[in-house]
C-alpha positions as CSV (number, residue, x, y, z in Angstrom):
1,X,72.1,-48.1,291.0
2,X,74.8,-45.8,291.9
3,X,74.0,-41.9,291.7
4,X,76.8,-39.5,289.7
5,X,76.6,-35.7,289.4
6,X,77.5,-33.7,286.4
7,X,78.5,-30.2,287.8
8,X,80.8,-28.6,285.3
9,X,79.5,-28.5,281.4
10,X,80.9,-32.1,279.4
11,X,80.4,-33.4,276.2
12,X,76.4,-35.0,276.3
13,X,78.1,-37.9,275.5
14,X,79.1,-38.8,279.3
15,X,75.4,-39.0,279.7
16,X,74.8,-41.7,277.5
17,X,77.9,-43.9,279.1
18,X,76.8,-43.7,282.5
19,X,72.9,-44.6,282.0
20,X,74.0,-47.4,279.9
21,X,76.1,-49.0,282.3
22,X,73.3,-48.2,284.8
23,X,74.3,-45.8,286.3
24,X,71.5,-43.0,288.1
25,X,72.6,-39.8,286.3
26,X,72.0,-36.2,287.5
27,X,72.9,-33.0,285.3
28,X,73.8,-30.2,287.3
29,X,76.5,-27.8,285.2
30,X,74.0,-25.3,285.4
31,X,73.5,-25.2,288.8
32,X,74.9,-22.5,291.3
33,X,78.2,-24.0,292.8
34,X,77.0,-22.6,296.1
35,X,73.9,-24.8,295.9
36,X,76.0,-28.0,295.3
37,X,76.4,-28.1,299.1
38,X,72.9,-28.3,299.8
39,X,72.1,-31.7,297.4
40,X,75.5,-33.3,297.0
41,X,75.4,-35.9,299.9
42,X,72.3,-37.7,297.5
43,X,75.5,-38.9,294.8
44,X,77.7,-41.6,295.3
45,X,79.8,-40.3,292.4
46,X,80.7,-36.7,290.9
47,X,82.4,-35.7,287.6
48,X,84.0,-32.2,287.2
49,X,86.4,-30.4,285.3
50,X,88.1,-26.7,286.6
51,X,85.0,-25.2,287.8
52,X,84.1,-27.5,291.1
53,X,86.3,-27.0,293.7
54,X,85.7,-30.3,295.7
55,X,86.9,-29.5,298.4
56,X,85.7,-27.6,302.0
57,X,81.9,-27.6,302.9
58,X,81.2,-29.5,299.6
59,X,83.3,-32.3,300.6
60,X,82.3,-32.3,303.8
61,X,78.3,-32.6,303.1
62,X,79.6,-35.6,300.3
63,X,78.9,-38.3,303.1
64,X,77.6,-40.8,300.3
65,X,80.6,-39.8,297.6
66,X,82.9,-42.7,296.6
67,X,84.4,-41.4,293.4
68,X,85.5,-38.4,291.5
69,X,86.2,-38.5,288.4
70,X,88.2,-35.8,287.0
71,X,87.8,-34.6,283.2
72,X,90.8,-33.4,282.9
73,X,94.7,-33.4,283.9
74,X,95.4,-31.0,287.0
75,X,93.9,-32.4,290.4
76,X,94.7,-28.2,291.5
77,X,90.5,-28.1,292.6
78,X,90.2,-31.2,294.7
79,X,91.1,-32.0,298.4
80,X,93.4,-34.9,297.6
81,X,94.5,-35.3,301.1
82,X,90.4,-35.3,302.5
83,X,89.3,-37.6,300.1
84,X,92.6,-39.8,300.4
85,X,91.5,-40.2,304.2
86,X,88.0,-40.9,303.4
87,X,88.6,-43.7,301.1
88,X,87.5,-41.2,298.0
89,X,89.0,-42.2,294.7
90,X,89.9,-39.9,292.4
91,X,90.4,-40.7,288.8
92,X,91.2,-38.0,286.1
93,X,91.6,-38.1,282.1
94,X,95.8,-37.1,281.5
95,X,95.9,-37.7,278.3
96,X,92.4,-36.1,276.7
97,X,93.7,-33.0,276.3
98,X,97.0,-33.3,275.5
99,X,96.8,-32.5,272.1
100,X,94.3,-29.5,272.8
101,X,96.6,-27.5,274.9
102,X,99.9,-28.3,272.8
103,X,97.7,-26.8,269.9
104,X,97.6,-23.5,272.2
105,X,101.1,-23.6,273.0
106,X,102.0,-23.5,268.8
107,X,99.9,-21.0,268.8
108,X,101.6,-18.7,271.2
109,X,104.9,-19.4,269.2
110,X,103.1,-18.4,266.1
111,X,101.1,-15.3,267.2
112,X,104.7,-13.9,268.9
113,X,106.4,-14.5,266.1
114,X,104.3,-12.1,263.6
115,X,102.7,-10.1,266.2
116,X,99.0,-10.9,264.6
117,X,97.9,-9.6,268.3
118,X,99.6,-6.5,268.2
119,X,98.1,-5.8,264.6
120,X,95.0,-6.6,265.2
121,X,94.2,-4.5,268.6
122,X,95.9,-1.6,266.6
123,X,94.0,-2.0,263.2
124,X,90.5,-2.6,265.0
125,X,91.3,1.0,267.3
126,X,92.7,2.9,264.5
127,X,92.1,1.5,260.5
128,X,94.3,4.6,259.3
129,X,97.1,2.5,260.8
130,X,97.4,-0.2,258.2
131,X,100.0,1.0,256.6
132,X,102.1,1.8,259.7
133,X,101.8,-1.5,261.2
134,X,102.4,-3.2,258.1
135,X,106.3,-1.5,257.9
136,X,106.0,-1.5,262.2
137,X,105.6,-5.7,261.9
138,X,108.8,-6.6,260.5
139,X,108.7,-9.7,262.2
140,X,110.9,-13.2,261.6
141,X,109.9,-17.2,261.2
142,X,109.8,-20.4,263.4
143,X,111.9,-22.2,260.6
144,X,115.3,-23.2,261.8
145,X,114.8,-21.8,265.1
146,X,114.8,-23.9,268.3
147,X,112.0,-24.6,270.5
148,X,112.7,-25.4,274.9
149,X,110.6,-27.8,276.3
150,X,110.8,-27.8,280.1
151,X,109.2,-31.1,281.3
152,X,109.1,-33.3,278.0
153,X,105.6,-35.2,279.3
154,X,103.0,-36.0,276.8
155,X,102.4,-32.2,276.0
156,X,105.8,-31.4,275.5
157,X,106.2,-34.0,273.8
158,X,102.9,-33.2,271.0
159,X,104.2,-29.4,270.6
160,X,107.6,-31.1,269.8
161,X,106.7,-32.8,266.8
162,X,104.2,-30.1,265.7
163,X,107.0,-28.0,266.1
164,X,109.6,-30.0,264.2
165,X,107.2,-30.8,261.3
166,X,107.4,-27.0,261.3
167,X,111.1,-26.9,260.8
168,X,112.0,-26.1,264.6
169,X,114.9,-28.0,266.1
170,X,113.4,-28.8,269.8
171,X,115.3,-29.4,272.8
172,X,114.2,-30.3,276.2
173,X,114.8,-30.7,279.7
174,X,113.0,-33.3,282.3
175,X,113.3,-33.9,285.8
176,X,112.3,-37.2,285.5
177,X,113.4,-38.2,281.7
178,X,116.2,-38.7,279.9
179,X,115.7,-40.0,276.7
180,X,112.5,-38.6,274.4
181,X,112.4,-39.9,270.4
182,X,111.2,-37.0,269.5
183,X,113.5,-34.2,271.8
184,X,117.6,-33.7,271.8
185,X,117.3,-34.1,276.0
186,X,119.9,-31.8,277.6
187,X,121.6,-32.5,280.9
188,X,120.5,-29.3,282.7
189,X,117.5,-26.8,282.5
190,X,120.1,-24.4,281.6
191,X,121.5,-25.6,278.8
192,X,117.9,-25.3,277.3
193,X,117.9,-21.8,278.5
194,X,120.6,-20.7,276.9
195,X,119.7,-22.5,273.6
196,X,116.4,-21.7,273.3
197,X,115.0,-19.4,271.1
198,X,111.6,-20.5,272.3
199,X,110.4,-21.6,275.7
200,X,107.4,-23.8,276.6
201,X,106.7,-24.7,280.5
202,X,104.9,-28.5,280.2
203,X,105.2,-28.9,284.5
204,X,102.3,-29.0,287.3
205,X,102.6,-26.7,289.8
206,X,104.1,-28.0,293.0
207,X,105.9,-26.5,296.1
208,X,109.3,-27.0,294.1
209,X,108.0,-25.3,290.9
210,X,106.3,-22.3,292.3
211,X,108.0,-19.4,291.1
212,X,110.7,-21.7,289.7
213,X,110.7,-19.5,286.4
214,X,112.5,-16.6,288.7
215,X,114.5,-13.7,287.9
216,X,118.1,-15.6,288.0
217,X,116.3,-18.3,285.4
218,X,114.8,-15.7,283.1
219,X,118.6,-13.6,283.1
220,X,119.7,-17.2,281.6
221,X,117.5,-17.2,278.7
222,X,118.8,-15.7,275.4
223,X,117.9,-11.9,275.2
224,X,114.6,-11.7,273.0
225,X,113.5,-15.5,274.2
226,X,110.0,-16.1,274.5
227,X,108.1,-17.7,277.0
228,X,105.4,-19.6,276.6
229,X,103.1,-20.8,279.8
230,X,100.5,-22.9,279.0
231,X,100.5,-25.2,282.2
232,X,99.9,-23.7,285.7
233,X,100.1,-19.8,287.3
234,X,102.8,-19.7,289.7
235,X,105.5,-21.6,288.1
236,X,106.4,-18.1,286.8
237,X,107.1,-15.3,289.0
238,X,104.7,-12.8,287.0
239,X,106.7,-9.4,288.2
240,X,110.5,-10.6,287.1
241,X,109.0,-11.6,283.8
242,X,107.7,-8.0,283.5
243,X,110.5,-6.9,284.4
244,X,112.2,-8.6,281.7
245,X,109.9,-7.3,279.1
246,X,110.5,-4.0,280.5
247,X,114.1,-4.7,279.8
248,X,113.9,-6.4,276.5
249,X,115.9,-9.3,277.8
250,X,112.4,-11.0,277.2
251,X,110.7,-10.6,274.3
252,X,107.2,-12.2,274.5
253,X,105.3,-13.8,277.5
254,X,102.6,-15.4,276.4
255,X,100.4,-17.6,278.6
256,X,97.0,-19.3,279.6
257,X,97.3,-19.2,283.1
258,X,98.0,-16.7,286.1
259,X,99.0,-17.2,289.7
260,X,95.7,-15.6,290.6
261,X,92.5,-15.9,288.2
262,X,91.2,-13.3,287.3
263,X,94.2,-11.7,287.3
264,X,93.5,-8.3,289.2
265,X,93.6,-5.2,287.3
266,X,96.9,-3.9,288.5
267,X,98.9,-6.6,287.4
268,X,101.2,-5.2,285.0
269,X,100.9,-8.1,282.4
270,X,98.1,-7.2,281.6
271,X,99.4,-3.9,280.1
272,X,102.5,-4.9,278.3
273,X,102.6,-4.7,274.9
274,X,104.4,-7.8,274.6
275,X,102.2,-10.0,276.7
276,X,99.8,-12.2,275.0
277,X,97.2,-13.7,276.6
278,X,94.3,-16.5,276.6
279,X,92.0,-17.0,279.6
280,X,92.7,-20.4,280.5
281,X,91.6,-22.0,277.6
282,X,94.5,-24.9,277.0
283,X,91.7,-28.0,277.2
284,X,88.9,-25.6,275.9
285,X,88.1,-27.1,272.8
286,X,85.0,-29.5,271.3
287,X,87.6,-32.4,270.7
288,X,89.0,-32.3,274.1
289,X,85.9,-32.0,275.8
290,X,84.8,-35.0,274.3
291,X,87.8,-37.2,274.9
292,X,87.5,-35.7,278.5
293,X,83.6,-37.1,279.2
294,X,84.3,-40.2,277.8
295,X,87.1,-40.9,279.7
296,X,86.1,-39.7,282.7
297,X,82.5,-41.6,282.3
298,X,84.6,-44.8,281.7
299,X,87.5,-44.0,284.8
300,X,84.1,-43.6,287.1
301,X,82.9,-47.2,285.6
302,X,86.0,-49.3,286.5
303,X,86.5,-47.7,289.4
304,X,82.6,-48.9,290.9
305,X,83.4,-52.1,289.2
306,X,86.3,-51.9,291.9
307,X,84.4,-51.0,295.2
């Protein structure tokens, strides 16, 4: 009977999955990460989602680990290259949240649009404002305006027909793709740039993406574009896009994710007026969570029905 460890919170679900396809099931998302170390090398199997970084002294007392399953896209918290060389499989869940963090990304384009954040951190500290704010929130709509998707992926790809159901035109730029149904595909990233009134990042965070949202990119962008990041801190090189608020080239930055989490307190996001933020929180819903155990409870199956 194979052993599996539960060490970031899932859906109960997964629980049910694994004992009735036999599996030895131990819940542990409450326990310490620093303890993990100490009771990990019982577990032939482990199933995480952002929290458990396998990797280091974890990995190393895992002598008995033959899977991890992944709920969840990003494989950012795991030793890929250790557990390669080990023989480890990894498995993850790419497509259970997909519609969870495109529903995050709308909702940066529709909080920067009417400025609900700004209005509601001014209302709360000062009621007397009301009638300020309301004249002070002269703000514009999505309709007719055009969303830039780079990386056109299954993300992208959700927020572009939430978007155009919303009367957006959407255009998008991919690496990789050329052709999307659902996404005028442009020839260059900077024809989206320069197009977009709108931009959404849908790209993991590698050595040729790291910081590739730069000054001389951000200078391309329309003046008053917003950015949107919902994927991975460091594609954007945090200081030139406060720079650009500074500036008012760019007019909103909004984004899940920072190059370093927490973000320390002298970043200077974090006191922009035009910044608006969400802790990291793309696949943080009950319906993603679910799809997420499941999968990864079925990913962990196959792959012992493999070994």
């Amino acid at each position: 009977m194979p052993k599996v460890i539960l060490t970031d919170k899932l859906n109960d679900k997964v629980i049910e999955i694994l004992e009735e396809a036999g599996f030895e099931v131990k819940v542990a998302w409450d326990l310490p990460k620093d303890d993990l170390p100490k009771i990990i090398g019982e577990y032939d199997a482990v199933i995480v989602r952002g929290a458990t970084k396998v990797r280091g002294d974890l990995l190393e007392k895992a002598v008995n680990l033959k899977v991890v399953g992944r709920a969840g896209v990003g494989l950012d918290n795991i030793d890929l290259e250790s557990t390669m060389a080990r023989g480890i499989k990894v498995v993850n869940t790419p497509a259970a949240t997909t519609n969870s963090v495109a529903e995050l990304a709308l909702t940066m384009v529709l909080s920067s649009t009417r400025d609900v954040v700004k209005g509601t951190c001014e209302i709360k500290a000062n009621p007397g404002s009301f009638g300020s704010m309301k004249k002070e929130l002269f703000s514009r709509e999505i309709d007719g305006k055009t969303l830039g998707l780079i990386g056109t992926g299954r993300i992208g790809t959700s927020l572009a027909v939430k978007c155009k159901a919303l009367g957006m035109n959407v255009i998008g730029f991919d690496k990789y793709v050329t052709e999307n149904p659902v996404v005028e595909m442009k020839g260059t990233m900077e024809d989206v740039l320069e197009e977009a009134d709108f931009i959404s990042l849908h790209l993991p965070l590698t050595e040729d993406t790291k910081h590739m949202i730069n000054k001389e990119v951000i200078d391309k962008m329309k003046k008053g574009a917003v950015l949107i990041n919902c994927a991975r801190g460091g594609i954007v090189d945090e200081h030139a896009a406060h720079d650009a608020l500074e500036s008012g080239h760019l007019g909103y930055y909004c984004t899940d994710v920072f190059e370093v989490e927490p973000p320390s307190t002298d970043n200077p996001l974090l006191h922009h007026e035009n910044v608006i933020i969400s802790p990291h929180i793309g696949a943080q819903t009950a319906e993603g969570n679910y799809r997420a155990s499941v999968q990864a409870a079925e990913r962990v199956i196959e792959s012992f029905k493999e070994i």
